[in-house]
N, C-alpha and C positions, 0 to 999 in steps of 0.2 A: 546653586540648586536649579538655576534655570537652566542651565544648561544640558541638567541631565532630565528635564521633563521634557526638551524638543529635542532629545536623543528617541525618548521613550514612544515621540511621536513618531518621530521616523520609522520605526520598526515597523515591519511591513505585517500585516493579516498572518497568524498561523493556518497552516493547512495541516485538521484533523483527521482528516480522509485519509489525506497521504501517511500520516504516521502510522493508522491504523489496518493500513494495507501494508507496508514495511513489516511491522512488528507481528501482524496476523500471515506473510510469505512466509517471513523466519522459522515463529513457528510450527507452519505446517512442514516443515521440509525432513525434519527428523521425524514428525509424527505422522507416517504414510496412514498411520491406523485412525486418523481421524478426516476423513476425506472429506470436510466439512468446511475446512479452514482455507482449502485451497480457492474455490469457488468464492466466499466468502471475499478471500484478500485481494481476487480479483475486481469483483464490485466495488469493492472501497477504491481500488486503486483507478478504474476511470471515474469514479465519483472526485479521486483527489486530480487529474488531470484536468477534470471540467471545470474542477475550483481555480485550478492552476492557471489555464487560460483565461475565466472571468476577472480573476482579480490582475491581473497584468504581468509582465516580465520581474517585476522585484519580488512578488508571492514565492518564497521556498514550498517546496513540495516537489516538483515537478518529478526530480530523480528518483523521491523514495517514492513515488507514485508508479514509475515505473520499475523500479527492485522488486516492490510487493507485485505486482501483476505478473513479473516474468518469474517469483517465486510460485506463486501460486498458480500459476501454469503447468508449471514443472511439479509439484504437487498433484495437480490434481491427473495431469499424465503418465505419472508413476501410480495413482491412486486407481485409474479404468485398465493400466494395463495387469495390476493385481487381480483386480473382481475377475478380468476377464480369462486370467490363469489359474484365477481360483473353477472356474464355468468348466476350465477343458477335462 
């Protein structure tokens, strides 16, 4: 058993930010109609970046940190070129 408590320590800090920017790009990408989530996964995703970099190079997150920001990008870019074809 000790050996699986200094497993348990080694396991480095989860990064919530980062997951929640992931899973909030994902699903804004089918859902153009809710232009809410795009902006949203953005913020989370350089909140998970920042987290990324404080806790050091073993911290996971880094990728879904940057998934959910380049989803929610993409998101919220399809989401202002809508309103703005809805305008014309």
């Amino acid at each position: 058993m000790e050996g699986a408590a200094e497993n348990f320590e080694d396991q480095p800090e989860a990064n919530s930010a980062a997951v929640f920017s992931m899973t909030l790009g994902i699903l804004s990408l089918p859902t153009f109609c809710l232009p809410i989530l795009g902006p949203i996964a953005i913020g989370f995703g350089i909140a998970g970046l920042a987290r990324a970099d404080k806790l050091g190079p073993r911290t996971p997150g880094k990728k879904m940190a940057l998934f959910g920001i380049v989803c929610g990008g993409l998101s919220t870019m399809v989401g202002v070129v809508q309103l703005i074809l809805r305008w014309l």
